[in-house]
N, C-alpha and C positions, 0 to 999 in steps of 0.2 A: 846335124853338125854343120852342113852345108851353110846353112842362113847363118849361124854364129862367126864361121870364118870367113864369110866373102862381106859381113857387116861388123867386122869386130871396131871399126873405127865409130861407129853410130854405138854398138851395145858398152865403149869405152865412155862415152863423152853423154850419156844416157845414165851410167853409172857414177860418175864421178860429177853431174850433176843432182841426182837422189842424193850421195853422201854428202854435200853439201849443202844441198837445201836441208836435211836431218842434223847433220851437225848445228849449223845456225840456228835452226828454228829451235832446236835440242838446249841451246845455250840462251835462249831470248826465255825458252818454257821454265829453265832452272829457277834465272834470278824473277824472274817476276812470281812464281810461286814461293820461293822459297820468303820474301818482303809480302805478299799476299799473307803467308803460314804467320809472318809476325802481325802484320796487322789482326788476323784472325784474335789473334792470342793478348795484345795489346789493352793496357788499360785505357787507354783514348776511345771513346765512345765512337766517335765520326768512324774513327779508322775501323774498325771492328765492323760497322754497318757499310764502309765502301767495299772492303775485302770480302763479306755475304754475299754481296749485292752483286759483286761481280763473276764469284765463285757460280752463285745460284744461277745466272746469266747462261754465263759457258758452257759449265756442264748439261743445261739444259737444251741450247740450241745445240742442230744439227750441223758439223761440222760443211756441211755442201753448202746451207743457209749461210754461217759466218763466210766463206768464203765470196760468195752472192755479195755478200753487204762490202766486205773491204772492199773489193774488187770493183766494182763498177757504181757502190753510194760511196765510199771513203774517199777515192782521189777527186770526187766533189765538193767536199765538204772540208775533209781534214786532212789527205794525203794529195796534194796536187803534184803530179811529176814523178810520182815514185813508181819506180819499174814492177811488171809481173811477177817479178821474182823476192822484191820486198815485203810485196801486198802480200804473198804465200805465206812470206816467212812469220811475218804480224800475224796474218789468219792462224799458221801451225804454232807458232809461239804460245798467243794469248789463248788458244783452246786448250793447249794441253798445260800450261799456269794452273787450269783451274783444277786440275787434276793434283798434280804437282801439292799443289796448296794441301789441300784434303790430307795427300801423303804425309808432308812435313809437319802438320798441322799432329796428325794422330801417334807422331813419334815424337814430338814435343810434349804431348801427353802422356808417354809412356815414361817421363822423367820424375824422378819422385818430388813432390811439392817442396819437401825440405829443404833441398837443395836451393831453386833461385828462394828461399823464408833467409838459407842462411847467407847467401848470397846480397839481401836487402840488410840485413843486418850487419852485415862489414860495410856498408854505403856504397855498394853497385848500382847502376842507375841501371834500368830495365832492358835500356839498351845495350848495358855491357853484359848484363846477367844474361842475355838470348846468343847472344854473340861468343862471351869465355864460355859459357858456363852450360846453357839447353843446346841450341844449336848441335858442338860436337858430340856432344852424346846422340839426340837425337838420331843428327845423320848415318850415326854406324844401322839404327833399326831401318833406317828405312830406304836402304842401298837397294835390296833386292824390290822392293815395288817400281821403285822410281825406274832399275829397268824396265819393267815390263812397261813401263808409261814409255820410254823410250824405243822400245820395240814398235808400241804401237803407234806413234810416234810416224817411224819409218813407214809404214803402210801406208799410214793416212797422209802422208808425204805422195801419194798416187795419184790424189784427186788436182794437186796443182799442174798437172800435165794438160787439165779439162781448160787450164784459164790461161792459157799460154808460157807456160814454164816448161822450160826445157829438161826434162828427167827420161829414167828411166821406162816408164808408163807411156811416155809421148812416142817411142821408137814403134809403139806395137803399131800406134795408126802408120807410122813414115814405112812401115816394113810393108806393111798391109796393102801400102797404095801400092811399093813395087811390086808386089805380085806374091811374096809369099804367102802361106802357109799361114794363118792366124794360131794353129792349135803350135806349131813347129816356135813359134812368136813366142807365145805365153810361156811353152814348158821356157826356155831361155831367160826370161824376164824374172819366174819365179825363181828360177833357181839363185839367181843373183839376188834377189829378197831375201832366200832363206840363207845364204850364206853372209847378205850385212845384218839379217837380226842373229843369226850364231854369232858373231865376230859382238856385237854389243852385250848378246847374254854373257858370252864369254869372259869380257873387259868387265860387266858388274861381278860374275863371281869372284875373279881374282881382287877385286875392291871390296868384296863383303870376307872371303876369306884373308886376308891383310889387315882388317881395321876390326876382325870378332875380337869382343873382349873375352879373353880367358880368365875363369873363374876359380 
């Protein structure tokens, strides 16, 4: 308990950096999956082959690799000046998009065909039929996956502490040089994990029970 109350202004600002880089990076992974899931879906040829192409990218590199590449090839090339805490949010954003995608992507298919058939047949354009019409439906199926992306999410929100971002994960080294306890470090750190990924399972339930459609 000791380390917790004589550092609580480090495990404050430790924490309330994680929730933040999670929230941002959480809001960059929505919208670009959820335009990813349309492209997927899209009768535009290009768009359906950039949204594969990038899906198949993501999910297949290693999260430590992408981080590797923003980080130290992006502000050469295509981020010049953007702080360690951007670079993160772009690495955790775009990684978990491609996830995201896949979700949205297979609850847009759980909508019955007939619907955007009749949808084309009142003269909705594709883009209003994704938007009134797949879209909402969709999103009620696929509330509880997209937490658990977001849970996992917050975890992998750990490794930006390795490339100079100020979180939760970074306290364990600053505590470690004072002199504490590394095992006394961790149990502390986890505990504050398991209580922001409760606190997001939490928040998706009451969004999946609010928006179940009763039958």
């Amino acid at each position: 308990m000791n380390v917790l109350l004589d550092n609580a202004a480090l495990f404050r600002e430790g924490l309330l950096g994680t929730l933040s880089l999670t929230a941002v990076s959480a809001a960059l992974a929505l919208v670009l999956g959820v335009v990813t899931a349309a492209f997927r879906v899209s009768p535009v040829p290009p768009l359906r082959t950039f949204a594969a192409v990038w899906v198949t990218l993501l999910r297949n590199t290693p999260l430590t690799l992408l981080f590797l590449i923003v980080v130290f090839i992006g502000p050469q090339i295509f981020f010049p000046g953007l702080s360690w805490y951007t670079l993160a949010v772009i690495s955790l954003g775009c990684y978990t998009s491609a996830f995201v995608c896949e979700v949205v992507r297979s609850g847009i298919n759980t909508v019955p065909l007939g619907q955007a058939e009749a949808a084309r047949g009142v003269g909705m354009t594709f883009t209003q039929t994704l938007r009134l019409i797949i879209l909402p439906q969709a999103g009620r199926a696929v509330i509880a996956p997209i937490g658990s992306l977001m849970i996992a999410l917050t975890k992998n929100s750990a490794i930006a502490g390795a490339f100079g971002v100020y979180e939760l994960f970074t306290q364990q080294k600053r505590l470690s040089e004072l002199g504490y306890g590394i095992l006394a470090v961790f149990v502390w750190i986890a505990l504050a994990y398991l209580l922001i990924t409760l606190a997001i399972s939490g928040l998706f339930r009451v969004l999946e029970n609010r928006l179940v459609v009763t039958r």
